[in-house]
C-alpha positions in Angstrom: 12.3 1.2 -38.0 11.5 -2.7 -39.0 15.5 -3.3 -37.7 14.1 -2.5 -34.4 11.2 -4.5 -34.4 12.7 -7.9 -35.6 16.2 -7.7 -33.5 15.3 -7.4 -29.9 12.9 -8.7 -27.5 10.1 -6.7 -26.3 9.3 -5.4 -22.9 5.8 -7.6 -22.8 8.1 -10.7 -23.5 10.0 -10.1 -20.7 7.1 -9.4 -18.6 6.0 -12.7 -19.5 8.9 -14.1 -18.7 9.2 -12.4 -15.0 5.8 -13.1 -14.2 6.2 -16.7 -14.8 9.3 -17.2 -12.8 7.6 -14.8 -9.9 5.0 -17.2 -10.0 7.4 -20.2 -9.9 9.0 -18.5 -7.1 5.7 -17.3 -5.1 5.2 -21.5 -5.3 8.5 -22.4 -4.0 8.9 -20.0 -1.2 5.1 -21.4 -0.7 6.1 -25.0 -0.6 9.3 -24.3 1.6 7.2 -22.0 4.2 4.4 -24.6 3.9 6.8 -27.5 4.8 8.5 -26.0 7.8 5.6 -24.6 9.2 4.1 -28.1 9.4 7.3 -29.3 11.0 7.9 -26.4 13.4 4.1 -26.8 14.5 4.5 -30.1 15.2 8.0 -29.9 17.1 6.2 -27.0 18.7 3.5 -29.0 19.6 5.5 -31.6 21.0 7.6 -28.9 23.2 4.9 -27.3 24.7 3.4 -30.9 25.7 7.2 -31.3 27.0 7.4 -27.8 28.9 3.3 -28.4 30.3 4.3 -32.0 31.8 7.0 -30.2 33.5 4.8 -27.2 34.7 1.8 -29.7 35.8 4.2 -31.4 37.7 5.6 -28.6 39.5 2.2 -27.3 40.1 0.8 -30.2 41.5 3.7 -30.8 44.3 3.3 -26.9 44.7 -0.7 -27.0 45.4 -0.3 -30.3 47.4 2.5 -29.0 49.7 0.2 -25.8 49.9 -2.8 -27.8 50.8 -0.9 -29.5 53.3 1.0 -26.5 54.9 -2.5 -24.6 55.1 -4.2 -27.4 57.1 -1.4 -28.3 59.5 -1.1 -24.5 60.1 -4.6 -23.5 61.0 -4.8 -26.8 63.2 -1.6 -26.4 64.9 -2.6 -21.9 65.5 -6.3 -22.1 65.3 -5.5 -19.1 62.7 -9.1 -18.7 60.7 -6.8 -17.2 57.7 -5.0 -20.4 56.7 -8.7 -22.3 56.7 -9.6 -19.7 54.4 -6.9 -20.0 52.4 -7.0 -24.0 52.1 -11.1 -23.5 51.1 -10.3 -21.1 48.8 -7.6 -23.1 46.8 -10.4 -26.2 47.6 -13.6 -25.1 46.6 -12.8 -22.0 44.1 -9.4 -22.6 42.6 -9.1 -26.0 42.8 -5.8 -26.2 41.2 -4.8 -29.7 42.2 -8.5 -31.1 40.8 -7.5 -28.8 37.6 -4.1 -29.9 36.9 -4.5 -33.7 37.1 -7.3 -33.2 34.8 -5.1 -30.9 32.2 -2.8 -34.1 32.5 -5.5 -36.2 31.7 -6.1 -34.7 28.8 -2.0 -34.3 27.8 -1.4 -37.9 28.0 -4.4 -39.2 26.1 -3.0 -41.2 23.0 0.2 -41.5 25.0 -0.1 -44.2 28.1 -2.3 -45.4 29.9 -4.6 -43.5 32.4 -4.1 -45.6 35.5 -1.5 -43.8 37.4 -3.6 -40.4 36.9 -6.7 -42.6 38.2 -4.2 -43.6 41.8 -2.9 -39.9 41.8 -6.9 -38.4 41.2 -8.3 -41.3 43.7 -5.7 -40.7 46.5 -6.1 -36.8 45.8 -9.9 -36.7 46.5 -8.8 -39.3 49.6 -6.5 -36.5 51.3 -9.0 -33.7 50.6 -11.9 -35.9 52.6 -8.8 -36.4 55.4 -7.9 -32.6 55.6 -11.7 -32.0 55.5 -12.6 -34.4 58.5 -9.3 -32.2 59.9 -10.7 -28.9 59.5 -14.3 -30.0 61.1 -12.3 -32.0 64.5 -10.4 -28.3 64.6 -13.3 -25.9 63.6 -15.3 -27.5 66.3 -12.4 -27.7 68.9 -11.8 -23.9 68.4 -15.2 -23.0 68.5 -15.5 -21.8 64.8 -19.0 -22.6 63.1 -18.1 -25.4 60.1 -21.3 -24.1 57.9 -19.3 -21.2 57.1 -17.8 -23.7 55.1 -20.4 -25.6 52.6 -17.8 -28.1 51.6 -17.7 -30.0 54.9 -21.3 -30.3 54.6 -20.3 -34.0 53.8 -18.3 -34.6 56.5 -19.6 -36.2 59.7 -17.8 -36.8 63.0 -18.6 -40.4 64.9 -20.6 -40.1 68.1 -17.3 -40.7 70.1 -15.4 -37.8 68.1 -18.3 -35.8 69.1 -18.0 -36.7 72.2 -14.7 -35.5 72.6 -13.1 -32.4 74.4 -12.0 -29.4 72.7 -8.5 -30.3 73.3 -9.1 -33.7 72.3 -10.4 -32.9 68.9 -7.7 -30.1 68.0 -5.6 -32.6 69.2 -7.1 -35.6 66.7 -6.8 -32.8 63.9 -3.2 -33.0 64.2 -2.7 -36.2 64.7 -4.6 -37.2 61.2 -2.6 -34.5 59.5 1.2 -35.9 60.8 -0.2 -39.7 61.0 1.6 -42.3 58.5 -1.2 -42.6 56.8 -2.0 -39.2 55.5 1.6 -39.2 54.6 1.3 -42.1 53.1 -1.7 -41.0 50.4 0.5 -37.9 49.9 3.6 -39.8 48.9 0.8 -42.2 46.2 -0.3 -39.3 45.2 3.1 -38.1 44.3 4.3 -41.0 43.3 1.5 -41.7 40.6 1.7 -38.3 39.2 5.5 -38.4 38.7 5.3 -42.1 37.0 2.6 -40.9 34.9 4.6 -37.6 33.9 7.9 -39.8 33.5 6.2 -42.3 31.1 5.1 -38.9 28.9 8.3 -37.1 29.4 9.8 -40.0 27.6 7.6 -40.4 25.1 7.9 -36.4 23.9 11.8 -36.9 24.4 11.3 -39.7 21.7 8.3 -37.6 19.5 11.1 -34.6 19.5 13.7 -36.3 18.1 12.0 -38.1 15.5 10.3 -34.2 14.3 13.9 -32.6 14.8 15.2 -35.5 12.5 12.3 -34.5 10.2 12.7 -31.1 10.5 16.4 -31.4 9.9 15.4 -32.9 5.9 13.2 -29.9 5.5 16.1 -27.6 6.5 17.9 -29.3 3.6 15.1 -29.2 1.0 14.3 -25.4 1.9 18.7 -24.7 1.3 18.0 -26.1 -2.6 14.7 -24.4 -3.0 16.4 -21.5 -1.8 19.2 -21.7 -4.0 17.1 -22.4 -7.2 14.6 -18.8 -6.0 17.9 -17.1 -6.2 19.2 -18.4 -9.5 15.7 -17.3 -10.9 16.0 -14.1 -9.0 19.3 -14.2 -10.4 17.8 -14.3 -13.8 15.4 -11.4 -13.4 18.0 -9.2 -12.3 20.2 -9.7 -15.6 16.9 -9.8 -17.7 15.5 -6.3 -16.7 18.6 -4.7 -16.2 20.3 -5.7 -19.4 16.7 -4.9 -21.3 15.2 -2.1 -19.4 17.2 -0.5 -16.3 20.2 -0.3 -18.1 18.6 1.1 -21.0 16.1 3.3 -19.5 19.7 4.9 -16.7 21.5 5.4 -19.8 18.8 7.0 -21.8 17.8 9.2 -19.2 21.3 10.4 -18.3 21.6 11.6 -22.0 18.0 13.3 -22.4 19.2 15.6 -19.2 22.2 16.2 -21.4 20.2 17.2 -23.9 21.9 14.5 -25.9 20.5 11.9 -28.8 19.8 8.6 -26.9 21.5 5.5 -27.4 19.3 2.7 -29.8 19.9 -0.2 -26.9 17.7 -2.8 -24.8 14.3 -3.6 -25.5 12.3 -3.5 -28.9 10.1 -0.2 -27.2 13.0 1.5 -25.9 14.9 0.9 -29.2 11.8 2.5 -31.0 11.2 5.0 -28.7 15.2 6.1 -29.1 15.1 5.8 -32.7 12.1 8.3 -32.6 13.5 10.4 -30.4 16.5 11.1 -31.7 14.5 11.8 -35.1 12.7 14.4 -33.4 15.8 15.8 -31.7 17.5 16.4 -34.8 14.6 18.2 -36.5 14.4 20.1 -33.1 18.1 21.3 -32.8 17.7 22.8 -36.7 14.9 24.3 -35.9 15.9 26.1 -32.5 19.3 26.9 -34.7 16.7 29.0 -36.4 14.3 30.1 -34.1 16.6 31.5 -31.1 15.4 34.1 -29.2 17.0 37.1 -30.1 16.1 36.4 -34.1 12.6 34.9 -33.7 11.1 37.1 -30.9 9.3 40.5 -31.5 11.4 42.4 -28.6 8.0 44.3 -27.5 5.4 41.8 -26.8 7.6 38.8 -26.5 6.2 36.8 -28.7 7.5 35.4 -32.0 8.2 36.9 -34.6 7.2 36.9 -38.7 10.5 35.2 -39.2 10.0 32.4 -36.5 6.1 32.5 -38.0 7.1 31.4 -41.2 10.2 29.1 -40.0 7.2 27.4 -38.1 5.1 26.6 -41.0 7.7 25.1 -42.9 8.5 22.6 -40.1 4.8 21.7 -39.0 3.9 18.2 -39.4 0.4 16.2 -40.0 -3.0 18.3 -40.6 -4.6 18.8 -37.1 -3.7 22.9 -36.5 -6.0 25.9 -36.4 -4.9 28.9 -37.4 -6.3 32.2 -35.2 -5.5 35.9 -36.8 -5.9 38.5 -34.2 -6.5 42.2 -35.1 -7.2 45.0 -32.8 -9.9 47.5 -33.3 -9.5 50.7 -33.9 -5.9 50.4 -33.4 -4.7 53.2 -35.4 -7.4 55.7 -33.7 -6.1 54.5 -30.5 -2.4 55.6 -31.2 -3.1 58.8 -32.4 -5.4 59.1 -29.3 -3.9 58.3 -26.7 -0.4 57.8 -28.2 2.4 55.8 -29.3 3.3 54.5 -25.5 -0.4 53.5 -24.8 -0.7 51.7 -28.2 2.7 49.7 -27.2 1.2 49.1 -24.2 -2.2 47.8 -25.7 0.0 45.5 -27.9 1.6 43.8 -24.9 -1.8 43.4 -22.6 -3.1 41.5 -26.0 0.1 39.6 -26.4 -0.1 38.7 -22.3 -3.6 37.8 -22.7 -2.7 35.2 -25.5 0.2 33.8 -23.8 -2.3 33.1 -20.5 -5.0 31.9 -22.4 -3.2 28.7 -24.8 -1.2 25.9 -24.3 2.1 25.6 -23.9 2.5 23.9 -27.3 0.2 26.5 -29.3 2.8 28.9 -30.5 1.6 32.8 -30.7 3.2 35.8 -33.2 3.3 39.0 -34.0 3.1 39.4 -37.8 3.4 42.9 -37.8 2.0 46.0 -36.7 -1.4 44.9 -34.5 -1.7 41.9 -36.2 -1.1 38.8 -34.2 -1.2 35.0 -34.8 -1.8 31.6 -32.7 -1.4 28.6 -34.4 -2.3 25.4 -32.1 -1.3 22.2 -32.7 -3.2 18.9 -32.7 -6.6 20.4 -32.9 -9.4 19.8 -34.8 -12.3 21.5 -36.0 -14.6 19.6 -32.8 -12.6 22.0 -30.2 -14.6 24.6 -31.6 -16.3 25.4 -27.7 -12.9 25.3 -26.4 -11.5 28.2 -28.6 -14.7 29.9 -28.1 -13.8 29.8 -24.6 -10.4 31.0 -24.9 -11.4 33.8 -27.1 -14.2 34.7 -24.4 -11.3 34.9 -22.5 -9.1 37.6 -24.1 -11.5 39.4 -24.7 -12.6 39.6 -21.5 -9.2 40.6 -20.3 -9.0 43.6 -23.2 -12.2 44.9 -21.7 -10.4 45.9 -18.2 -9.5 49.0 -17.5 -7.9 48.9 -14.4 -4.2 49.2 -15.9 -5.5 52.5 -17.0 -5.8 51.8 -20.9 -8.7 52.0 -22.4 -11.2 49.5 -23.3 -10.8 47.6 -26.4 -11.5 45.3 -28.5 -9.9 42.6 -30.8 -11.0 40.8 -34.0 -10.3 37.5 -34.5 -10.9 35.0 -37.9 -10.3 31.5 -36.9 -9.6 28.8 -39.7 -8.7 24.7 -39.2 -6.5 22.8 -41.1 -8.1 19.6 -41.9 -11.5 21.8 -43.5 -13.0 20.1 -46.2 -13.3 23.6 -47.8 -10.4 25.2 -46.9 -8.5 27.5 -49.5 -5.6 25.7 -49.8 -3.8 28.1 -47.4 -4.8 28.1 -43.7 -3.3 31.9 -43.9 -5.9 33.0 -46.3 -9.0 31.2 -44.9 -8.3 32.5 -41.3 -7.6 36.2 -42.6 -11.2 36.1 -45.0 -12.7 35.4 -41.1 -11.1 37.4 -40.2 -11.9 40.5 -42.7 -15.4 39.5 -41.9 -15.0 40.1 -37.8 -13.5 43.3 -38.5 -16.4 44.8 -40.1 -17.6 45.2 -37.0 -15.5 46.1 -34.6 -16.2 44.8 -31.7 -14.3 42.0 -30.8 -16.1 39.8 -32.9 -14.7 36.3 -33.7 -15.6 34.0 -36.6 -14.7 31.1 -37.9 -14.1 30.0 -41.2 -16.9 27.9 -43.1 -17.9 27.2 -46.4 -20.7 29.5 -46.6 -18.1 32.5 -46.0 -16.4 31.1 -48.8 -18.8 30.8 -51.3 -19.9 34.6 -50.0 -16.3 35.8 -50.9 -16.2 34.1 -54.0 -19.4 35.5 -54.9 -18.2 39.1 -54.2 -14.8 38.4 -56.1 -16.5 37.5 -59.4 -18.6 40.9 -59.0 -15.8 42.9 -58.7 -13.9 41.4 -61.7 -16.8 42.3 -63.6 
């Protein structure tokens, strides 16, 4: 077995070894993510300031042109819907207002504000001219102008007062097609665009500089990329040359039923080596114990030939030994006869086989007597194989398969007893000579104090 452990390299090695290049590889992927993310953000950042100037500036000719359409409309068809629809944008949307702020705020750090001031100046001067417009028409089509809070501020000369109906729709229009309202309208513009112009340039030039950058990053993510794979690479041919391959090959053979190959690392090498150990004591043993030549044909358990084939091959000292006897047996037979004593003989034997392990192995040494011999026990599962032994005797005491009620002795004896007899046989058949003095389905287990009792009445008798 020392081959084994000095040749090969062990499973927590090449754990080691994969966690530390997982954790190399968790930090590059980190690193490379980390790094474009910061330059896609920023070229993102710089796009969307792009995209918004471009937006803004089609929103502000759209809400001007609006403005504009609404208040020549309602002056020119006295329509109350397109004042309502110019207040609206005015006083609750206020879109225009909105926007040249939202560009305010875009080109901060950028140019300076002084276009934006013309465009936001001239702005609130062609909402006071449209205003002064809507309170000559209002008045001039008989509509009441305190509907409208916003031209509280406005206030109409004594001689615009003093005009006619007509006269005032007619100085409506002629504010909203004069040269000069055109003229603030065209400033307006004509700010805005400059202002979006000097911006739109800028980005163009912040773009190119991040695409540049993000260009390098590109390049440094391809050679972190290609060193995750080598150490991915690595893993691959570490576990599968140690473990998969192994472990495939190895479990291909155990569902053959074949001896395992010694290969890959130091535990699986061990674990073979072990394995096929046991594999070779198993296939002599089930050479001898098949089932036609160790099995009592009745009961279906084994037989004294497999019991004493087992006794030879059992390894370590942790067994308990359980002699089962049933009462009255011989009364029974003649009783009730031959087929209800068989019968009797395989309800115990069913009872055993329900009640232990799959490892315990139960016999049949011979006429009523039975045997259990469980492996890896020790003398502290006492309670357990009380329990079990509660158990078959609870099952021997039904009658509903139309047997009778009986009962079954057992003497139970441990292995690895500090008093023991020198034969696990002997000290579990003195129990279980003591049980049977009963008979009823007593159990006892073997103890010192039974010992010295036996010993005691041995000496009398020889004398």
């Amino acid at each position: 077995m020392d081959e084994y452990n000095e040749k090969s390299i062990t499973i927590r090695t090449i754990s080691i070894i994969m966690t530390v290049m997982a954790f190399l590889i968790t930090m590059l992927i980190y690193y490379a993510i980390s790094d474009i993310d910061k330059g896609y953000r920023r070229m993102n950042d710089e796009m969307e300031k792009f995209m918004l100037c471009e937006n803004y500036s089609l929103q502000l000719k759209g809400v001007s042109e609006y403005l504009t359409e609404q208040a020549r409309d309602y002056v020119m068809t006295g329509d109350i819907v397109y004042a309502d629809n110019y207040f609206e944008e005015t006083e609750v949307n206020r879109n225009r207002e909105q926007t040249i702020e939202a560009l305010n705020s875009l080109v901060d750090n950028y140019i300076s504000y002084s276009h934006l001031r013309l465009a936001k100046t001239n702005s609130y001067r062609l909402i006071e001219t449209e205003y002064k417009a809507f309170m000559l028409a209002f008045k001039g089509y008989g509509v009441d102008p305190t509907l409208y809070p916003a031209l509280d501020r406005v206030h109409l000369s004594p001689t615009e007062e003093a005009l006619s109906d007509e006269e005032k729709i007619a100085l409506a229009k002629e504010i909203l097609f004069d040269e000069k309202y055109q003229k603030f309208k065209n400033d307006t513009n004509e700010n805005i665009q400059i202002s979006i112009n000097e911006l739109t340039e800028l980005l163009e030039t912040e773009i190119s500089k991040e695409m540049q950058s993000m260009q390098s990053r590109l390049n440094r993510q391809r050679i972190l990329v290609l060193i995750v794979l080598l150490l991915v690479l690595l893993m691959v041919i570490l576990t599968w040359k140690y473990v998969v391959n192994p472990l495939t090959l190895n479990n291909r053979q155990l569902l053959n039923n074949e001896k395992l190959d010694v290969i890959g690392a130091r535990e699986i090498r061990v674990f073979a080596h072990s394995y096929n150990a046991v594999f070779e004591k198993n296939r002599k043993a089930n050479e001898t114990l098949s089932y036609e030549a160790s099995h009592d044909q009745m009961t279906g358990l084994y037989n004294r030939k497999a019991y004493d084939a087992y006794l030879e091959q059992i390894e370590g000292s942790d067994y308990c030994m359980i002699l089962l006897d049933v009462d009255r047996f011989k009364e029974i037979n003649d009783t009730y006869g031959h087929d209800a004593g068989d019968r009797i003989l395989q309800k115990v034997a069913d009872s055993m086989i329900k009640n232990f392990r799959g490892d315990d192995r139960s016999f049949r040494l011979g006429g009523d007597e039975m045997a259990i011999i469980m492996s890896n026990v020790k003398e502290d599962a006492r309670d357990v194989i009380v329990r079990k032994a509660e158990q078959i005797k609870q099952i021997l005491g039904t009658t509903d398969d139309e047997l009778p009620n009986i009962t079954a002795s057992m003497g139970i004896a441990f292995s690895n007893s500090p008093f023991t007899t020198g034969s696990i046989y002997k000290d579990a058949d003195l129990a279980l000579y003591e049980a049977k003095k009963e008979h009823n389905g007593k159990y006892v287990f073997f103890s010192e104090e039974l010992k010295k009792k036996n010993d005691e009445y041995q000496k009398t008798h020889k004398q």
